[in-house]
PDB file of N, CA, C and O in Angstrom:
ATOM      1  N   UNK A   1      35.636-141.634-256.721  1.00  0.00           N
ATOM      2  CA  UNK A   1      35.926-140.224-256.877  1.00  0.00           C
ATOM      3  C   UNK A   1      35.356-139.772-258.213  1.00  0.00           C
ATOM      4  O   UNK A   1      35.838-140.198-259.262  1.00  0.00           O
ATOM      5  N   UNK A   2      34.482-139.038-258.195  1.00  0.00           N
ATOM      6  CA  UNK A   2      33.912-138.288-259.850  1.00  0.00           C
ATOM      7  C   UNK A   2      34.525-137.159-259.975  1.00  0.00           C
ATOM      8  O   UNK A   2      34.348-136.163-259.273  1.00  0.00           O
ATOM      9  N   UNK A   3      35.474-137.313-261.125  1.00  0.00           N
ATOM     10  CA  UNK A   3      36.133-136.370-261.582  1.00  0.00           C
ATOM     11  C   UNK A   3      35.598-135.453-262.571  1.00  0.00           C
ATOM     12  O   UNK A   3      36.191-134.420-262.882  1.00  0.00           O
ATOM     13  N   UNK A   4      34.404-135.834-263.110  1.00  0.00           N
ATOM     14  CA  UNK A   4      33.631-135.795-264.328  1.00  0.00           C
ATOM     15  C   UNK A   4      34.586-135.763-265.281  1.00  0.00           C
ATOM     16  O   UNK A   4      35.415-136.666-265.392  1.00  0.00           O
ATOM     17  N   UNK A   5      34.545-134.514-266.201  1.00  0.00           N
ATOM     18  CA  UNK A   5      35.463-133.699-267.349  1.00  0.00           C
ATOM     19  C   UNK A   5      36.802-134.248-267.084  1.00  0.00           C
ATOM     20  O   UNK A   5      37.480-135.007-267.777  1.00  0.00           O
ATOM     21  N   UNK A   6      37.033-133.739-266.003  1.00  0.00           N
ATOM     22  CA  UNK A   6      38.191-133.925-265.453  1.00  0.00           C
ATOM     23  C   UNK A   6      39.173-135.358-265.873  1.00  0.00           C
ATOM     24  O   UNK A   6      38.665-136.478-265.831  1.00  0.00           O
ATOM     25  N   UNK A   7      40.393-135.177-266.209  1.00  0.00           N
ATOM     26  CA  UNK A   7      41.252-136.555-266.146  1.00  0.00           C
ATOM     27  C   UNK A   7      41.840-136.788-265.201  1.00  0.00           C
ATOM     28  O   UNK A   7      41.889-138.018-265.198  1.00  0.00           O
ATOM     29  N   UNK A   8      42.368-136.421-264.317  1.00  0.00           N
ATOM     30  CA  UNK A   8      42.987-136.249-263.186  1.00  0.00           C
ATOM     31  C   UNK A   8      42.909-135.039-261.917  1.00  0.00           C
ATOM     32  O   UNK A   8      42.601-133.851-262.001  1.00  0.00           O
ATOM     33  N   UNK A   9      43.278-135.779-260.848  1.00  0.00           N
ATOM     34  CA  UNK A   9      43.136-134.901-259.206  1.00  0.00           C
ATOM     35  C   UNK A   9      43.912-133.679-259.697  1.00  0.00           C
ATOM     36  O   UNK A   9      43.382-132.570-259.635  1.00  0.00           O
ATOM     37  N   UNK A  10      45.239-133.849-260.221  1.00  0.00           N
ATOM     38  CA  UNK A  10      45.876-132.119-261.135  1.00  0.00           C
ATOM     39  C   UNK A  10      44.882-131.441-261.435  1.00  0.00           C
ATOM     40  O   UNK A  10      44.383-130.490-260.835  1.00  0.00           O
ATOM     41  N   UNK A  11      44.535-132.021-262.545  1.00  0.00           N
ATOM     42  CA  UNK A  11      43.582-131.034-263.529  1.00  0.00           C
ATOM     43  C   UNK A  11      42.531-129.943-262.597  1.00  0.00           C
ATOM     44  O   UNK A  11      42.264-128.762-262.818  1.00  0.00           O
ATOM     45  N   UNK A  12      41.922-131.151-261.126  1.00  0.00           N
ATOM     46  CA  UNK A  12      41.260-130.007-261.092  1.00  0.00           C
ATOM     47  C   UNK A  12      41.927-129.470-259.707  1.00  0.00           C
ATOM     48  O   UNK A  12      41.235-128.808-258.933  1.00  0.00           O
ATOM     49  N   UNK A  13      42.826-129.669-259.512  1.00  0.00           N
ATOM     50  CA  UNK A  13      44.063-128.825-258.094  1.00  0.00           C
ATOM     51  C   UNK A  13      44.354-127.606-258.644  1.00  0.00           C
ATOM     52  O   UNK A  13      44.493-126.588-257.967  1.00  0.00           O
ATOM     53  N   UNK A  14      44.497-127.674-260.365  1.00  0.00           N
ATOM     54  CA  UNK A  14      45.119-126.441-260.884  1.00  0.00           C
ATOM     55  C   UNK A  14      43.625-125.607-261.135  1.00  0.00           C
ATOM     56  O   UNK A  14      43.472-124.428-260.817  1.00  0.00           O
ATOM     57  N   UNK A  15      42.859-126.220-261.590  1.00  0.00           N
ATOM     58  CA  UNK A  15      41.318-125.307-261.605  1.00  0.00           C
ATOM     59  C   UNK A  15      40.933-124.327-260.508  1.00  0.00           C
ATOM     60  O   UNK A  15      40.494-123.178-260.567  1.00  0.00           O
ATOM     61  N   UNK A  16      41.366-125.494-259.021  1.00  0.00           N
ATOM     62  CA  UNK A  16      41.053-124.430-258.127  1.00  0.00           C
ATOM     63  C   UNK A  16      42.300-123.302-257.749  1.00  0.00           C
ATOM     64  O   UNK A  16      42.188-122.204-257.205  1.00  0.00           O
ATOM     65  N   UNK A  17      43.549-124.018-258.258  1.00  0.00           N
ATOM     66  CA  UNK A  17      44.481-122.980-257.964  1.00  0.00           C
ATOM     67  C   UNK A  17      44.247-121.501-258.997  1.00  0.00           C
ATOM     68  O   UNK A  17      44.494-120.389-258.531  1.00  0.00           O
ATOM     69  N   UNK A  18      43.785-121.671-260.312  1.00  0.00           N
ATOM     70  CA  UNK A  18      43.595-120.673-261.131  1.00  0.00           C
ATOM     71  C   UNK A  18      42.124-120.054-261.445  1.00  0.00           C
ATOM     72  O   UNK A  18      41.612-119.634-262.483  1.00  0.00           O
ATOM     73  N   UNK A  19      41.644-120.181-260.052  1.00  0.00           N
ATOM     74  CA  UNK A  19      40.355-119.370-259.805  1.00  0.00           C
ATOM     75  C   UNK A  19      40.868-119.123-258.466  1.00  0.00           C
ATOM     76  O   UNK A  19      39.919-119.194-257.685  1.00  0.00           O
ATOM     77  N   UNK A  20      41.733-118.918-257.984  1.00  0.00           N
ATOM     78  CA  UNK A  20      42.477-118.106-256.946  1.00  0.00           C
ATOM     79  C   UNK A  20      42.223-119.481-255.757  1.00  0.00           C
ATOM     80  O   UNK A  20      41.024-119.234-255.888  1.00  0.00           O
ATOM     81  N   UNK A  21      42.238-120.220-255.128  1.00  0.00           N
ATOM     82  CA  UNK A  21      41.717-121.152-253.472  1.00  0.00           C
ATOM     83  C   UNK A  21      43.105-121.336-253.064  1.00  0.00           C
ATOM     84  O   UNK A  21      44.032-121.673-253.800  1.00  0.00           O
ATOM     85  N   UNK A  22      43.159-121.067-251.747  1.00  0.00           N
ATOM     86  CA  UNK A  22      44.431-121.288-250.828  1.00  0.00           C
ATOM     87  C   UNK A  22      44.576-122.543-251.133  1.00  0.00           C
ATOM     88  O   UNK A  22      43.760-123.273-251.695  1.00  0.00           O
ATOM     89  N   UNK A  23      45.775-122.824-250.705  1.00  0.00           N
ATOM     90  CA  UNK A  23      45.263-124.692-250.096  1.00  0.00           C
ATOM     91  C   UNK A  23      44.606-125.077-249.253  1.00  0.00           C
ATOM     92  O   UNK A  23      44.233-126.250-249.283  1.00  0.00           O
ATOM     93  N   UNK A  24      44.345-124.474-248.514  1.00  0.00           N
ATOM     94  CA  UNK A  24      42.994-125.087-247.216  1.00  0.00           C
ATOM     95  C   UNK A  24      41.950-125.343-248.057  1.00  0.00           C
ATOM     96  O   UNK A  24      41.376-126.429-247.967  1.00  0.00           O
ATOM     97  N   UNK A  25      41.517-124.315-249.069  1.00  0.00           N
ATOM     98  CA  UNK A  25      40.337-124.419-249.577  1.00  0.00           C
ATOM     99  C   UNK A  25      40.212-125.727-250.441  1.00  0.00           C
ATOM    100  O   UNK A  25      39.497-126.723-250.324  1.00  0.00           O
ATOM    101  N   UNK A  26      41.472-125.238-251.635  1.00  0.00           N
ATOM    102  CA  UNK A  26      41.945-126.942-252.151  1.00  0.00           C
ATOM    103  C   UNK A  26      41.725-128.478-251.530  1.00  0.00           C
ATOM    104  O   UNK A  26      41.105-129.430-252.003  1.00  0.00           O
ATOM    105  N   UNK A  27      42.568-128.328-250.131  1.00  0.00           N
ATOM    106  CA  UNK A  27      41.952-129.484-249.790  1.00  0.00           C
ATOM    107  C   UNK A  27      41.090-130.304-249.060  1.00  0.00           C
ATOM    108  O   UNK A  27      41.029-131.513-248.838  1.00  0.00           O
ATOM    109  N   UNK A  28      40.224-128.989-248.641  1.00  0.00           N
ATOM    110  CA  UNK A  28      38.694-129.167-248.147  1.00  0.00           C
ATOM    111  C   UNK A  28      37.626-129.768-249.082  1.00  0.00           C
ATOM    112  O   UNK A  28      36.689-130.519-248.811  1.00  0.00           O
ATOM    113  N   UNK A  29      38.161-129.045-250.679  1.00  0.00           N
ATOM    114  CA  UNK A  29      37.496-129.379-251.412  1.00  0.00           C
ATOM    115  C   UNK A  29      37.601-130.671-252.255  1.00  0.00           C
ATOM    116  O   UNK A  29      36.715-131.360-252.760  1.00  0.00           O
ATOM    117  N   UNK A  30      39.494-130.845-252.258  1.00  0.00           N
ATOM    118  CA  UNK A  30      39.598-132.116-252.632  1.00  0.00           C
ATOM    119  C   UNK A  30      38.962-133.361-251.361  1.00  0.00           C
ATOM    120  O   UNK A  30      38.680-134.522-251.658  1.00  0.00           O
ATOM    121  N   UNK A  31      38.864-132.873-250.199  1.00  0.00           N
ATOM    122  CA  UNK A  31      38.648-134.339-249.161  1.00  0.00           C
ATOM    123  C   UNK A  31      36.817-134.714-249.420  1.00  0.00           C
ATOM    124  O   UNK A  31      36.384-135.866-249.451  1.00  0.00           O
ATOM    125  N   UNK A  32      35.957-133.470-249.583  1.00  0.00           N
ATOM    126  CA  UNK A  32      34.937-133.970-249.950  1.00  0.00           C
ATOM    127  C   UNK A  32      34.331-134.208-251.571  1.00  0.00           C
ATOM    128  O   UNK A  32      33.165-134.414-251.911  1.00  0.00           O
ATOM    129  N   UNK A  33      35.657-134.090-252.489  1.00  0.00           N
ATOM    130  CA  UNK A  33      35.716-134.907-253.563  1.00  0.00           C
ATOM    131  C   UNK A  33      35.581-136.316-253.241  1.00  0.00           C
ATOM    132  O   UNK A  33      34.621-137.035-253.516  1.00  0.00           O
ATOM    133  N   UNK A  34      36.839-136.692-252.517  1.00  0.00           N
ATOM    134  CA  UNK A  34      37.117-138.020-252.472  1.00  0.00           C
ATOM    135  C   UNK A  34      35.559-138.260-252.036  1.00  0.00           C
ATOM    136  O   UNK A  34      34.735-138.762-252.801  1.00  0.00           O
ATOM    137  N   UNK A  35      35.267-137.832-250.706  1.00  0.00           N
ATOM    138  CA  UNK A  35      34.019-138.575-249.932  1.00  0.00           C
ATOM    139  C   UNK A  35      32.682-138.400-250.705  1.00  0.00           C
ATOM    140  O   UNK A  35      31.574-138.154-250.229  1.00  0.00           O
ATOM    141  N   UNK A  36      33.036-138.582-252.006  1.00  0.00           N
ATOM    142  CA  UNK A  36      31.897-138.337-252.822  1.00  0.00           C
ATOM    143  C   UNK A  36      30.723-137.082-252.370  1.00  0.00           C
ATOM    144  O   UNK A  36      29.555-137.210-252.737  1.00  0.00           O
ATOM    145  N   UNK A  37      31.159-135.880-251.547  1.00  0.00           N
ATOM    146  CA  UNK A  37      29.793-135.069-251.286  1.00  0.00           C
ATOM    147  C   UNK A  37      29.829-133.431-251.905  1.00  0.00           C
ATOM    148  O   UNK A  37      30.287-132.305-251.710  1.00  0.00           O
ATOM    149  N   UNK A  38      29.091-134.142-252.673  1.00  0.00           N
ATOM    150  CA  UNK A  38      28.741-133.013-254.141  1.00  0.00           C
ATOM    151  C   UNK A  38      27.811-131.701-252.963  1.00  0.00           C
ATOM    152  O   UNK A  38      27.822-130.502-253.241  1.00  0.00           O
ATOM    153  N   UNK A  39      27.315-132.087-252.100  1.00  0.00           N
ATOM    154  CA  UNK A  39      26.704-130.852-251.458  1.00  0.00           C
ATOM    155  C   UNK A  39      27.765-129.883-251.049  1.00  0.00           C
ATOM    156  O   UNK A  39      27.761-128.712-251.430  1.00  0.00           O
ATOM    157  N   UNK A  40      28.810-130.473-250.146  1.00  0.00           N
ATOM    158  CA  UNK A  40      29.969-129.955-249.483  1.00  0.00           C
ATOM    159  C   UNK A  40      30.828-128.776-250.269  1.00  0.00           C
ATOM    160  O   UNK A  40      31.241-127.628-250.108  1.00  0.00           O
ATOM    161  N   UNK A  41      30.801-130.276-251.605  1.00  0.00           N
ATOM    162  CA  UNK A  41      31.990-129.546-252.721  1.00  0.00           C
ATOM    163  C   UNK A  41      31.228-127.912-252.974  1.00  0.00           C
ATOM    164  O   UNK A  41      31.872-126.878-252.797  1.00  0.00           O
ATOM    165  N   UNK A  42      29.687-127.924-253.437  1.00  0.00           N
ATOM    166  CA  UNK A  42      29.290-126.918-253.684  1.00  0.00           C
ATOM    167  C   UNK A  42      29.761-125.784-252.663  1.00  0.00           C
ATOM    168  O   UNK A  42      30.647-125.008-253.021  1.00  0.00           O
ATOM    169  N   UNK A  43      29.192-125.677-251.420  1.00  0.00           N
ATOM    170  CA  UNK A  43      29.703-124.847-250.872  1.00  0.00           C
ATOM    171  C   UNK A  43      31.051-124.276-250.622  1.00  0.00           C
ATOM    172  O   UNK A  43      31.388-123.097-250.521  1.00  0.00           O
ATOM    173  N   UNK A  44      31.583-125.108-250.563  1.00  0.00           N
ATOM    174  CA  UNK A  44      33.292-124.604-250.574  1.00  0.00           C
ATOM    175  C   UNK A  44      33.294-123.975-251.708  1.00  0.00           C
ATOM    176  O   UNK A  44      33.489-122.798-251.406  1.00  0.00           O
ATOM    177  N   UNK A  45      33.150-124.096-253.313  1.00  0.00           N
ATOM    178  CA  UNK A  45      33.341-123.329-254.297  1.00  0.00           C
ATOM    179  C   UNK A  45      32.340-121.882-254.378  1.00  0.00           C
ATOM    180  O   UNK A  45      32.541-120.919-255.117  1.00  0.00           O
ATOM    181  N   UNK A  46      31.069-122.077-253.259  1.00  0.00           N
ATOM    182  CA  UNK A  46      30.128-121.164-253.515  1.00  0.00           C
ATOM    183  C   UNK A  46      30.894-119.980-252.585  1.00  0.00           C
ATOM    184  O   UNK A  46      31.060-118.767-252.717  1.00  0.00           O
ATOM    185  N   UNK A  47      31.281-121.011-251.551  1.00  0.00           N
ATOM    186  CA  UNK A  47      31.851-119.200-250.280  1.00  0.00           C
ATOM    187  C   UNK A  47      33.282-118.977-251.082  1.00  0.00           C
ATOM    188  O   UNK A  47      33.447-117.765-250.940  1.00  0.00           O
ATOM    189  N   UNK A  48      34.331-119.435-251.793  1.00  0.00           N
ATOM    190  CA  UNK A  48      35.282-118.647-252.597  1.00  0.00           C
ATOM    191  C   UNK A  48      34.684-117.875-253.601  1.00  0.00           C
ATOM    192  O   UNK A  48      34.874-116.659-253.632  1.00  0.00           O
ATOM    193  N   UNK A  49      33.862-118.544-254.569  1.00  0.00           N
ATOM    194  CA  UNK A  49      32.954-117.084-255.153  1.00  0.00           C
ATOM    195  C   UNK A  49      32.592-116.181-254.625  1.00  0.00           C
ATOM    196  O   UNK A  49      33.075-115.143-255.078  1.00  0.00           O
ATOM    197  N   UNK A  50      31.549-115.996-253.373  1.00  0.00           N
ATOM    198  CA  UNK A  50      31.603-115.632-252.666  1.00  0.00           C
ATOM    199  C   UNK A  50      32.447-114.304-252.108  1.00  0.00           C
ATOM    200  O   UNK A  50      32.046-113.149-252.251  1.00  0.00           O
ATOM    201  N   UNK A  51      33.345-114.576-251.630  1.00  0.00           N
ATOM    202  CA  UNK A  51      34.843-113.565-251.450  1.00  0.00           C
ATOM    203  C   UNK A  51      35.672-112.962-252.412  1.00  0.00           C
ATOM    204  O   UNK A  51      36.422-111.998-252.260  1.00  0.00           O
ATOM    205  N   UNK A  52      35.381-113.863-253.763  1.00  0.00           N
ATOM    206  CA  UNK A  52      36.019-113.285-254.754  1.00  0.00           C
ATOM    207  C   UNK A  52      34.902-111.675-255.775  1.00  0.00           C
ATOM    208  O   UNK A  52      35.140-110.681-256.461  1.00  0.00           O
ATOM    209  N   UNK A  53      33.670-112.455-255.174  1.00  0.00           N
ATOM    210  CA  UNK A  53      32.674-110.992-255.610  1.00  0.00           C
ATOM    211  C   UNK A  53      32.960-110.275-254.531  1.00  0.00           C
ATOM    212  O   UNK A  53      33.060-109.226-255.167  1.00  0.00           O
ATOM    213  N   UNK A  54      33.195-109.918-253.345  1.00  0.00           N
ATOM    214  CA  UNK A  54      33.493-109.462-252.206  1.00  0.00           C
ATOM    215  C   UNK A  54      34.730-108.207-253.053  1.00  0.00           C
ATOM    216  O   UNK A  54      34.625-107.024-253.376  1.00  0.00           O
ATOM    217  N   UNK A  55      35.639-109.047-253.136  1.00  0.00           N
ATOM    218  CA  UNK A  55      36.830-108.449-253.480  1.00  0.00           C
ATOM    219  C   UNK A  55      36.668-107.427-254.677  1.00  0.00           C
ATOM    220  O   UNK A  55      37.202-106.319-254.620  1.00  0.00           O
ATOM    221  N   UNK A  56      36.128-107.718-255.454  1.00  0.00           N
ATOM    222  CA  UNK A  56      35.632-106.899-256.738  1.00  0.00           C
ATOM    223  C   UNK A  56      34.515-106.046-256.334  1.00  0.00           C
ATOM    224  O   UNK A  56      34.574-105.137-257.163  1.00  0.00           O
ATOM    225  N   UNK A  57      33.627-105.819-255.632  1.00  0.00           N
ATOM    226  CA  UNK A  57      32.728-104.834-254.785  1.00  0.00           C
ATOM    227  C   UNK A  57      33.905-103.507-254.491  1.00  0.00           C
ATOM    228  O   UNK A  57      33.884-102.337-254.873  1.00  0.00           O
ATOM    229  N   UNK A  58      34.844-104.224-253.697  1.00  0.00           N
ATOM    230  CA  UNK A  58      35.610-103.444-252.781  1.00  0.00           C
ATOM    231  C   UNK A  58      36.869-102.649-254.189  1.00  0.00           C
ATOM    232  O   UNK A  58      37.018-101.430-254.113  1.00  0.00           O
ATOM    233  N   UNK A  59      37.308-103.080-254.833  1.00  0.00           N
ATOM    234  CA  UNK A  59      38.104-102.812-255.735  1.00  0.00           C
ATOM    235  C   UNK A  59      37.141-101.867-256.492  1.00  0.00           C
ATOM    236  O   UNK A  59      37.531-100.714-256.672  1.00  0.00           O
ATOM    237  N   UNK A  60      35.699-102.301-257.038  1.00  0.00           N
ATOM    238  CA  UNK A  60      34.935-101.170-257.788  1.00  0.00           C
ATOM    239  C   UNK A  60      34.371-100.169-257.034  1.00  0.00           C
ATOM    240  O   UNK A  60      33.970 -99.251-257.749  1.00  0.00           O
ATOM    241  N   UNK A  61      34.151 -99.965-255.622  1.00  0.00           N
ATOM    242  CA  UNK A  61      34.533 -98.788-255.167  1.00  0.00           C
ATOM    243  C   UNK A  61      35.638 -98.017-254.901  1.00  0.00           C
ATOM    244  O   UNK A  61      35.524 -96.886-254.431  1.00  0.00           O
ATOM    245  N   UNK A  62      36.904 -98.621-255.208  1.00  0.00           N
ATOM    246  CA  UNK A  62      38.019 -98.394-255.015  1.00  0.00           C
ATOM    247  C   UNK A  62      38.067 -96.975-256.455  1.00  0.00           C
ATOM    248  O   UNK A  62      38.401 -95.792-256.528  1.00  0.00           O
ATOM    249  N   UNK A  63      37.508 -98.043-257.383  1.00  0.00           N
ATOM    250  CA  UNK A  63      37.611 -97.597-258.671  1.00  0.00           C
ATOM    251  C   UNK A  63      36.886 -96.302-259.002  1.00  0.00           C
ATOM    252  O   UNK A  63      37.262 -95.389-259.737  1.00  0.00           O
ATOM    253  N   UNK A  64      35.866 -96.410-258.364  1.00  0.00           N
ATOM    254  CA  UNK A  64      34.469 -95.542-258.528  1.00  0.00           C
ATOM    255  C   UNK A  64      35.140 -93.972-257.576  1.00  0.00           C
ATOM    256  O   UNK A  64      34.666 -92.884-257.903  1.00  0.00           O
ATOM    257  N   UNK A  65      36.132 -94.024-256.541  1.00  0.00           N
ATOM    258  CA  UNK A  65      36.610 -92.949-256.067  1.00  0.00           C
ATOM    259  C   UNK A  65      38.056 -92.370-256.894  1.00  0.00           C
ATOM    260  O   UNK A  65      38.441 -91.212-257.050  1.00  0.00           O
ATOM    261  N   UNK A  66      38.452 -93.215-257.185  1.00  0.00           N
ATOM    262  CA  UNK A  66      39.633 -92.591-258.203  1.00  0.00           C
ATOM    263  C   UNK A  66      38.747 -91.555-259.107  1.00  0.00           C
ATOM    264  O   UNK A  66      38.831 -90.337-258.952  1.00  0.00           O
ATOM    265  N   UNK A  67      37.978 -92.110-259.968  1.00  0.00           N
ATOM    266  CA  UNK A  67      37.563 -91.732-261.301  1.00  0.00           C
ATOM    267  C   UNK A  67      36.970 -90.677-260.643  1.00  0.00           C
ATOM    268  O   UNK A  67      37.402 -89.725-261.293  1.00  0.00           O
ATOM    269  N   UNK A  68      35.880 -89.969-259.314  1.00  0.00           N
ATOM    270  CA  UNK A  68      35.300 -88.996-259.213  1.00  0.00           C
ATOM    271  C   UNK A  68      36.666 -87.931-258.650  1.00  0.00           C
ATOM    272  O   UNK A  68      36.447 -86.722-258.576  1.00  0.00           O
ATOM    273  N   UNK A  69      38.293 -88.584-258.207  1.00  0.00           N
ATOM    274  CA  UNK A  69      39.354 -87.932-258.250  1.00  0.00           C
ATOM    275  C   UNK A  69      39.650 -86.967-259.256  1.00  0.00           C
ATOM    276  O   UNK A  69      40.051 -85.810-259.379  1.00  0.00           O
ATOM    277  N   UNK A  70      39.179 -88.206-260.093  1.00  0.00           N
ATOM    278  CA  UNK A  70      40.407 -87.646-262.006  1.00  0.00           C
ATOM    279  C   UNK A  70      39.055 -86.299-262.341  1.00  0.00           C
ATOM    280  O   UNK A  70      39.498 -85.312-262.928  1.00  0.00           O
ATOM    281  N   UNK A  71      37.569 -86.268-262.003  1.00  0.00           N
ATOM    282  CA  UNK A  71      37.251 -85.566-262.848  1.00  0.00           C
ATOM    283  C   UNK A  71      37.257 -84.560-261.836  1.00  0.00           C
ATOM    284  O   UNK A  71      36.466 -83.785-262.372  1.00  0.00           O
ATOM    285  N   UNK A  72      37.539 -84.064-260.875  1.00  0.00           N
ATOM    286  CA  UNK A  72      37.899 -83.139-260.207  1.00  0.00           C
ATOM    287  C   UNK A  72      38.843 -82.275-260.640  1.00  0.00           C
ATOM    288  O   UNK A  72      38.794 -81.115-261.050  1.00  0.00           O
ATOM    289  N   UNK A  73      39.834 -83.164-260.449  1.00  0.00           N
ATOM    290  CA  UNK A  73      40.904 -82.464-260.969  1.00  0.00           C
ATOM    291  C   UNK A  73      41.428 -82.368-262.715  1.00  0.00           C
ATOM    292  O   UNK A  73      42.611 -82.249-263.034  1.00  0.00           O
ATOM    293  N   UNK A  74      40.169 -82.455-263.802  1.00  0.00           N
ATOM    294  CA  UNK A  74      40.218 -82.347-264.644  1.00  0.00           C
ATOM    295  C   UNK A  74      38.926 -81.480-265.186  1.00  0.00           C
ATOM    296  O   UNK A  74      38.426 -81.485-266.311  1.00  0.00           O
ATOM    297  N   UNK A  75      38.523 -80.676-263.924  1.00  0.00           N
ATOM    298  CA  UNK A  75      37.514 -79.978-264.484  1.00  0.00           C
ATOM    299  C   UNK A  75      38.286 -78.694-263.116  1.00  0.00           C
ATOM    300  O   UNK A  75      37.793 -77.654-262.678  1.00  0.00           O
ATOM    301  N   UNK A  76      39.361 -79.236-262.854  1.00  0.00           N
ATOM    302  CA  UNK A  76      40.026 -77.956-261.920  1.00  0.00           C
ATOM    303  C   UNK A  76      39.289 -77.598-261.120  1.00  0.00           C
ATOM    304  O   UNK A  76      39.040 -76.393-261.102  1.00  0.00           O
ATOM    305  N   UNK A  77      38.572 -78.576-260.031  1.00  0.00           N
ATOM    306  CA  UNK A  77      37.670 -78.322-259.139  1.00  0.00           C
ATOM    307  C   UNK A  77      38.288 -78.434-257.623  1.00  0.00           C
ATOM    308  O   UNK A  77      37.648 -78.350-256.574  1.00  0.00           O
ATOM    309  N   UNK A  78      39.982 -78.686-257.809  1.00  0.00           N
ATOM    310  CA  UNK A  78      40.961 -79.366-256.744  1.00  0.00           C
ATOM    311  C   UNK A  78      41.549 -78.017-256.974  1.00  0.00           C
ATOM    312  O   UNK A  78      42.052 -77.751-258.065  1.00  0.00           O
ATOM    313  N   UNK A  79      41.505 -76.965-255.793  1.00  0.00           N
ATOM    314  CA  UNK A  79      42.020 -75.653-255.680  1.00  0.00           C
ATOM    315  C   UNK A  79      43.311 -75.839-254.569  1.00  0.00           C
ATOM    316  O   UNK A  79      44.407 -75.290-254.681  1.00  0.00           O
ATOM    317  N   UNK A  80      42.811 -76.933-253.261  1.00  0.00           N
ATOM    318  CA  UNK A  80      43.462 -76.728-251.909  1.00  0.00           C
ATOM    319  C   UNK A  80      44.838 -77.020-252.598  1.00  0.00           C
ATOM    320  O   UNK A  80      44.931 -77.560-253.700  1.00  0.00           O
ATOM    321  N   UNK A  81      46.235 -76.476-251.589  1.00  0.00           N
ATOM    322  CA  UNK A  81      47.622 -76.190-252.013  1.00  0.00           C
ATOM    323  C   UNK A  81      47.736 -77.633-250.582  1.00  0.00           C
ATOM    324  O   UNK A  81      47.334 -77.521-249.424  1.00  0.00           O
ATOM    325  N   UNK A  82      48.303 -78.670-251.122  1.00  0.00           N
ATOM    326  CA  UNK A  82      49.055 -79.011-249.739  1.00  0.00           C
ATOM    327  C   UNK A  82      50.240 -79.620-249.879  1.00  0.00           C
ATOM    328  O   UNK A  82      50.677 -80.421-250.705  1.00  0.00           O
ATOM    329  N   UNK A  83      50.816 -78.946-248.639  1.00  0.00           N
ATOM    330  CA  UNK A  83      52.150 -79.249-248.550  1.00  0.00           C
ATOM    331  C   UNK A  83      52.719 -80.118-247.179  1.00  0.00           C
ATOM    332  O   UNK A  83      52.445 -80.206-245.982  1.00  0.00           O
ATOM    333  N   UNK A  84      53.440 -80.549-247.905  1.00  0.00           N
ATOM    334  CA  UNK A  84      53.736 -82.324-247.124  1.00  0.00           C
ATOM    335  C   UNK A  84      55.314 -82.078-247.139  1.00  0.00           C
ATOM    336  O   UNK A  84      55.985 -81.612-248.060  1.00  0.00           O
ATOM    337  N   UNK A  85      55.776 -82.559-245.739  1.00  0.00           N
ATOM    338  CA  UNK A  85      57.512 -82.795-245.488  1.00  0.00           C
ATOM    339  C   UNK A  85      57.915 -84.162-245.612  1.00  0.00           C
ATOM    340  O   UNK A  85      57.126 -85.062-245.902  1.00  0.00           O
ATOM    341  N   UNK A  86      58.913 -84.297-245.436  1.00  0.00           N
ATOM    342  CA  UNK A  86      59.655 -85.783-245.912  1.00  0.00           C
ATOM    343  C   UNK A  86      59.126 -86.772-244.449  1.00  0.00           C
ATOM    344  O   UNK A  86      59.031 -87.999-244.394  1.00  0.00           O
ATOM    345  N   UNK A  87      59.004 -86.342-243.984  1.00  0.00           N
ATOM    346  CA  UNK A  87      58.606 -87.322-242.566  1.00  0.00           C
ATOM    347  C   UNK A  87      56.643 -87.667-242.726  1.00  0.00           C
ATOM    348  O   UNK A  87      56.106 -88.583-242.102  1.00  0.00           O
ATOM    349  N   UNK A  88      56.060 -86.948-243.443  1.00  0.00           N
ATOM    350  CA  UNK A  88      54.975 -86.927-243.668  1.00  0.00           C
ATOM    351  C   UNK A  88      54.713 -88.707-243.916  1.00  0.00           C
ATOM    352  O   UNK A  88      55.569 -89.348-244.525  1.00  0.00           O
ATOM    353  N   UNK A  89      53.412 -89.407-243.358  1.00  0.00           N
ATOM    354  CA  UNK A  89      53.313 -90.974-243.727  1.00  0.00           C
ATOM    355  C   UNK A  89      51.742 -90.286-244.721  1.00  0.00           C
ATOM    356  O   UNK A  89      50.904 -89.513-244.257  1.00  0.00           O
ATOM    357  N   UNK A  90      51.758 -90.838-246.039  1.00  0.00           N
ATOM    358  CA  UNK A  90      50.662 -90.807-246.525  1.00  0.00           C
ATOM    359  C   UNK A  90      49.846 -92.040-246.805  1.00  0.00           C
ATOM    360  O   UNK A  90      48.726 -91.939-247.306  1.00  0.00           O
TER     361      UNK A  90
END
């Protein structure tokens, strides 16, 4: 098992736990630790990168529509009146 850096199977269980990996991913990645295949390992860490740029795409457009919100309504360009009842789902 090449742990490199690493001192222990922890050390790097918590690496992948604190770069976000389920446990499936964890121990997909720990089983082709053990089986020595450095190709495997790559990919498993490449498709969670992967999803984790995914996620930040989606969050910075998230972001990118708020902010053209705020200057709307900070240049008073948000005139419409709407009115919403308690049963209303927003």
């Amino acid at each position: 098992m090449g742990l490199g850096g690493y001192t222990s199977e922890e050390d790097v269980i918590q690496n992948l736990k604190d770069a976000g990996c389920d446990p499936d991913t964890v121990s997909r990645f720990l089983e082709n630790l053990r089986e020595g295949d450095k190709k495997d390992q790559l990919k498993v860490l490449s498709s969670h990168r992967s999803s984790l740029l995914d996620q930040i795409h989606r969050n910075e457009k998230q972001i990118v529509c708020l902010d053209y919100l705020i200057y709307q309504i900070e240049r008073n360009r948000i005139s419409i009146q709407f009115e919403f009842s308690k049963g209303d789902n927003i």
